[in-house]
C-alpha positions in Angstrom: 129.8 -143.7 -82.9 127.5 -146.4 -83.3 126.8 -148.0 -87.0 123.3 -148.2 -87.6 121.0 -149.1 -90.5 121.8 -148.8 -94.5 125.3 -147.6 -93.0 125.9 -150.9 -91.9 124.9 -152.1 -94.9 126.9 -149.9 -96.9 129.8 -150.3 -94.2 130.1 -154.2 -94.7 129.8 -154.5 -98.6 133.6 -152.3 -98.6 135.0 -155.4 -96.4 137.1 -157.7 -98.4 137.2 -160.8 -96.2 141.0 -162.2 -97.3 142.1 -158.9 -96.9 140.6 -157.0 -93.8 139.3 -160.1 -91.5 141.2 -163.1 -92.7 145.0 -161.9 -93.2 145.9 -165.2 -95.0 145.7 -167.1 -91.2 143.4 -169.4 -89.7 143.2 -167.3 -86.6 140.9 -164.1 -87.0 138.7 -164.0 -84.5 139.3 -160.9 -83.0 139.3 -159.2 -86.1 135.9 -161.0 -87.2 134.7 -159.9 -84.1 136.0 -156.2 -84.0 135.2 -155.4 -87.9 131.7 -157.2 -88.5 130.3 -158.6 -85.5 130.7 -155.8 -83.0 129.3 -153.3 -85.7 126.6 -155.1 -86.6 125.3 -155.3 -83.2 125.9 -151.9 -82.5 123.5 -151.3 -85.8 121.4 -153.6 -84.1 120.9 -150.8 -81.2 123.4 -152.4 -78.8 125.6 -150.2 -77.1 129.6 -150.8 -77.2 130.0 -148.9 -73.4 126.8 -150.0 -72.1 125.3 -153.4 -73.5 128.4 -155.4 -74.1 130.9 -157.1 -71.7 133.7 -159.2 -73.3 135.6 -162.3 -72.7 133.2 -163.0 -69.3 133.4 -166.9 -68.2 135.3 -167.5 -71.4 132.6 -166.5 -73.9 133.3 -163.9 -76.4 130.3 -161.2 -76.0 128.1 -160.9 -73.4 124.7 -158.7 -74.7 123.2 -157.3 -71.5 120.0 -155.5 -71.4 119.4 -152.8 -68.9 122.2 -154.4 -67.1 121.2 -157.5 -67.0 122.4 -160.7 -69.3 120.2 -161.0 -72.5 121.8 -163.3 -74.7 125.5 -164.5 -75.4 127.3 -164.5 -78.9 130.8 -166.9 -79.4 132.7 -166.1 -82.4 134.8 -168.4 -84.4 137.1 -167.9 -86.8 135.5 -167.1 -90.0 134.1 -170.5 -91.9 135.3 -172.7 -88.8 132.8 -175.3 -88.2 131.1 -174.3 -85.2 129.9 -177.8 -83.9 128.1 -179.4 -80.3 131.0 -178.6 -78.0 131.2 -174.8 -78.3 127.0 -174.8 -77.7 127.6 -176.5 -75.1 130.2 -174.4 -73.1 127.4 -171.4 -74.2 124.3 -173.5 -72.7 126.7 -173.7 -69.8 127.0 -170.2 -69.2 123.4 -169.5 -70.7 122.3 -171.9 -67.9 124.1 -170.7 -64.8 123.2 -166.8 -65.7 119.6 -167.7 -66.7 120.1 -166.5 -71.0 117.4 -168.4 -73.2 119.5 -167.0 -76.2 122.5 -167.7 -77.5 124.0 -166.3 -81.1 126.6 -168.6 -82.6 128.6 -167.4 -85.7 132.3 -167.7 -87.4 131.1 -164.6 -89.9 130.1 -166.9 -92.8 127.2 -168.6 -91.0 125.3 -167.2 -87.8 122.9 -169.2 -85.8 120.6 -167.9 -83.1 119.3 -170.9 -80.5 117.2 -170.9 -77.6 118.5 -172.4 -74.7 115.2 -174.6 -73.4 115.8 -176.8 -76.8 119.5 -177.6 -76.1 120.5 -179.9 -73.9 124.4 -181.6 -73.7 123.7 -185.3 -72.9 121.9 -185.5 -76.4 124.6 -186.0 -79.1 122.8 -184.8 -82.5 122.9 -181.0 -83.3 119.9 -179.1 -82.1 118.4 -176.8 -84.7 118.8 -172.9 -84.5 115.6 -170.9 -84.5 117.0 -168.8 -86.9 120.4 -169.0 -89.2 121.6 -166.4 -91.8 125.0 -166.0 -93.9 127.2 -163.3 -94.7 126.3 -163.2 -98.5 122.3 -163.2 -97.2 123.1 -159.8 -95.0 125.1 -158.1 -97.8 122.6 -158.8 -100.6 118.9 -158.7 -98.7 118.5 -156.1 -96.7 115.4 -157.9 -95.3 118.0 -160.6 -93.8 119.1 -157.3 -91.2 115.3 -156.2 -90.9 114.3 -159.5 -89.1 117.7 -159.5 -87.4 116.3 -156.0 -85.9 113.2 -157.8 -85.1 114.4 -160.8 -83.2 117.7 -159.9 -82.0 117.7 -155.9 -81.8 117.8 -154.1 -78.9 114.1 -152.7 -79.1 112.7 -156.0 -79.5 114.3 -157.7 -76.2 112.9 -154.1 -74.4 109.5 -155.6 -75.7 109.9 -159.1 -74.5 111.5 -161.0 -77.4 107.9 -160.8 -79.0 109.3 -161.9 -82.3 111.8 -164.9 -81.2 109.0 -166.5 -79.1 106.6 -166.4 -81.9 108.9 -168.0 -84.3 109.7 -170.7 -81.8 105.9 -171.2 -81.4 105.7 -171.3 -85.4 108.4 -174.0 -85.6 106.5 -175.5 -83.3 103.0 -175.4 -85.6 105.3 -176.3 -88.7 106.3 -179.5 -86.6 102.8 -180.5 -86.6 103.2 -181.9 -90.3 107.0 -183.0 -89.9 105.7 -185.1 -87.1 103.0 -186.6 -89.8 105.5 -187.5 -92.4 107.9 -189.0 -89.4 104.9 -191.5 -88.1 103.9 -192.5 -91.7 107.8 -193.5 -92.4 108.3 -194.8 -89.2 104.7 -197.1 -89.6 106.0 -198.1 -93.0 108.9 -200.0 -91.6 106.9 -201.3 -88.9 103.6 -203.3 -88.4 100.9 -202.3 -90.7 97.7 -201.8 -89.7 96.1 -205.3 -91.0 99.6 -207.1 -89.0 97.9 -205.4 -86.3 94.6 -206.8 -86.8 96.2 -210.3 -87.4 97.6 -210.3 -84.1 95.0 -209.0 -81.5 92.5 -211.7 -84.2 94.8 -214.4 -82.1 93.4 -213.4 -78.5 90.1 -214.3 -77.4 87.5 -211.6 -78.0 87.6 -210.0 -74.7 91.3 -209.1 -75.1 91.1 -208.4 -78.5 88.2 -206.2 -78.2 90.4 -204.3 -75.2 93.4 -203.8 -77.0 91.6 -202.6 -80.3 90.0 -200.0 -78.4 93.2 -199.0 -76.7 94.9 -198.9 -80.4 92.4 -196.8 -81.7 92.4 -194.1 -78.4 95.9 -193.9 -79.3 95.5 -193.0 -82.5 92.5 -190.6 -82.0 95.0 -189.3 -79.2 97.3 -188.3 -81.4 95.3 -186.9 -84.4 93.6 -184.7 -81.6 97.4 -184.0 -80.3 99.7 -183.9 -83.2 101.5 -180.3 -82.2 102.8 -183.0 -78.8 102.7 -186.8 -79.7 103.2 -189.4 -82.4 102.9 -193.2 -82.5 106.2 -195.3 -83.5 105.4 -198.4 -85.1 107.6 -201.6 -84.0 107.7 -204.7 -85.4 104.7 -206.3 -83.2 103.9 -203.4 -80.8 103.9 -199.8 -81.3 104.7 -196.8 -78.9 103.2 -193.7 -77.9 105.8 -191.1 -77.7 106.3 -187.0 -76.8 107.5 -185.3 -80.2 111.3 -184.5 -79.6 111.8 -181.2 -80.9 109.2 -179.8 -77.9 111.9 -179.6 -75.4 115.1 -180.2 -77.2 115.7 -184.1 -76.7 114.8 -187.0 -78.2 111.3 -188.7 -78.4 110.2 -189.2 -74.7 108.6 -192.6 -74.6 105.3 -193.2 -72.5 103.6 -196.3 -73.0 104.0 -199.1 -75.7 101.1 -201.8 -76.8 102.4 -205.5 -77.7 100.0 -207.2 -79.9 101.1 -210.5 -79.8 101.2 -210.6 -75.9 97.7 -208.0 -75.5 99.2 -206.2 -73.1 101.2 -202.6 -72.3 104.6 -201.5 -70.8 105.2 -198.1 -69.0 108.0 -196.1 -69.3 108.2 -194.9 -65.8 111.9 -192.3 -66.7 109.5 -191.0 -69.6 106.6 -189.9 -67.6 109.8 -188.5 -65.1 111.2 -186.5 -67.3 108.4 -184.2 -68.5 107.3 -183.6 -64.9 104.0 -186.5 -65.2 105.3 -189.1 -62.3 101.9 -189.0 -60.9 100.5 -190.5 -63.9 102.4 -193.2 -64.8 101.7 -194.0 -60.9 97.9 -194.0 -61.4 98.6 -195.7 -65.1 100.8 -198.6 -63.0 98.0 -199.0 -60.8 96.0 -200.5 -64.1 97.2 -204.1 -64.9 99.2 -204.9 -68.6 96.6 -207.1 -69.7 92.8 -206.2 -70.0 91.2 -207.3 -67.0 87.9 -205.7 -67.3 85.6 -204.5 -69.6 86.8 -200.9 -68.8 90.2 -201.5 -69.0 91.1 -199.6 -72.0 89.1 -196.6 -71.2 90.7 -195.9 -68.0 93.5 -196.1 -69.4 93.0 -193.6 -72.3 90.9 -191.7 -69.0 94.7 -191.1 -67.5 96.4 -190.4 -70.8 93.8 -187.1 -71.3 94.9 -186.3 -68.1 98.4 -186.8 -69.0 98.4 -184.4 -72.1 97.3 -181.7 -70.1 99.8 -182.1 -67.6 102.4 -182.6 -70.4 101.1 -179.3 -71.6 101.4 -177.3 -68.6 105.0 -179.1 -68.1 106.3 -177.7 -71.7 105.0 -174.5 -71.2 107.2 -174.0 -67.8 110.2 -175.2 -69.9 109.8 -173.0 -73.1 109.5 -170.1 -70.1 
């Protein structure tokens, strides 16, 4: 019969870990997964006959919700350091049965992810939407009330309601993250009166066209800082897609040189987040000003590019 609620709770303070999951090996596993893992999904409102498959395509638990593949969980051996490889072989799976959720724990420390914000080919360790430890759920109850919230059994029959609004409040949170990362980045870059130094150099039709490109971007981004930030290079700076969006690194767009007053395009940047028509209207537009509209056309395209770049994150978060 299925453990459910302050049972659970009360269930899991009797475990001694050395003695009843551990057995004075490294390998425990199964009994991590058998004594604490499958019960506390099971309190969750998973059923053991009905919502679980095990050991399917080499991961540990399959959750399925009315039949159907809801989210995966790999176990480790308790306090084994569950690094990039094992997320991967789960975004693997995830990807190939269409799961956006994956719940990575070894018993000490649980992680739950969503798959749109992993991706293999990026070496550094994406962040979990939500983490929890085993002293957490045996001391705060409220640590299992938001597990019933974002990971129960009632809340995937609603939608995932929960999950997808804490995703969208990491996102909101990012907003100031990306602040702090643009004022670091600036500070070991140009400074604003470099900048002025250098587009001073160019005659006054240049310099007038770049400084009003260099101020777009920054109105751009104050106007956009939930999507893009401005990293500052020794004599250019670059506008860039905020990484933690879609799970990568900073996507690149289009960088101003001041010395040279002109612009580069990042043509696999504007591929990658679904905008290729863009950077071929902005390629159409030559590096250096050429007429006294020059910069607005260009900050003309990059409006249209946010929106675009918009609509192209919200199809990946789906």
């Amino acid at each position: 019969m299925a453990i459910t609620s302050l049972p659970f709770l009360s269930y899991i303070q009797n475990i001694n870990i050395d003695k009843h999951v551990k057995f004075n090996r490294n390998n425990c596993e199964e009994n991590l997964k058998i004594k604490i893992i499958v019960p506390l999904l099971e309190a969750l409102g998973w059923d053991l006959l009905n919502d679980m498959d095990f050991e399917r395509s080499n991961i540990d638990i399959i959750i399925l919700n009315n039949g159907n593949p809801s989210f995966v969980v790999e176990i480790k051996s308790w306090g084994k350091i569950t690094d990039k490889p094992i997320l991967n072989q789960c975004f693997e799976y995830a990807i190939k049965s269409k799961v956006k959720w994956i719940l990575l724990t070894n018993g000490q420390q649980s992680e739950v992810y969503y798959t749109p914000h992993l991706d293999p080919k990026i070496p550094s360790q994406p962040r979990p939407v939500f983490e929890f430890n085993f002293r957490q759920l045996l001391q705060d109850q409220k640590v299992f009330e938001d597990l019933l919230k974002y990971i129960g059994k009632d809340s995937f029959a609603k939608g995932c309601i929960e999950l997808h609004k804490k995703i969208e409040t990491d996102h909101i949170d990012f907003k100031e993250l990306s602040r702090s990362i643009v004022h670091k980045v600036k500070g070991k870059g140009i400074s604003d009166s470099q900048i002025l130094e250098e587009i001073d150099k160019h005659n006054p039709f240049v310099r007038d066209s770049i400084n009003k490109l260099w101020q777009g971007f920054k109105a751009l981004v104050e106007k956009n800082q939930d999507i893009l930030n401005i990293e500052y290079g020794t004599k250019e700076i670059t506008l860039k897609v905020n990484p933690v969006l879609i799970g990568r690194r900073s996507v690149p767009l289009i960088r101003i040189n001041f010395s040279q007053g002109k612009t580069w395009l990042y043509k696999p940047g504007w591929y990658q987040i679904n905008c290729g028509n863009i950077h071929t209207l902005l390629k159409q537009i030559k590096q250096q000003p050429s007429h006294k509209n020059w910069a607005k056309e260009i900050l003309e395209l990059l409006d249209r590019g946010i929106i675009e770049i918009r609509r192209s994150l919200a199809k990946i978060r789906k």
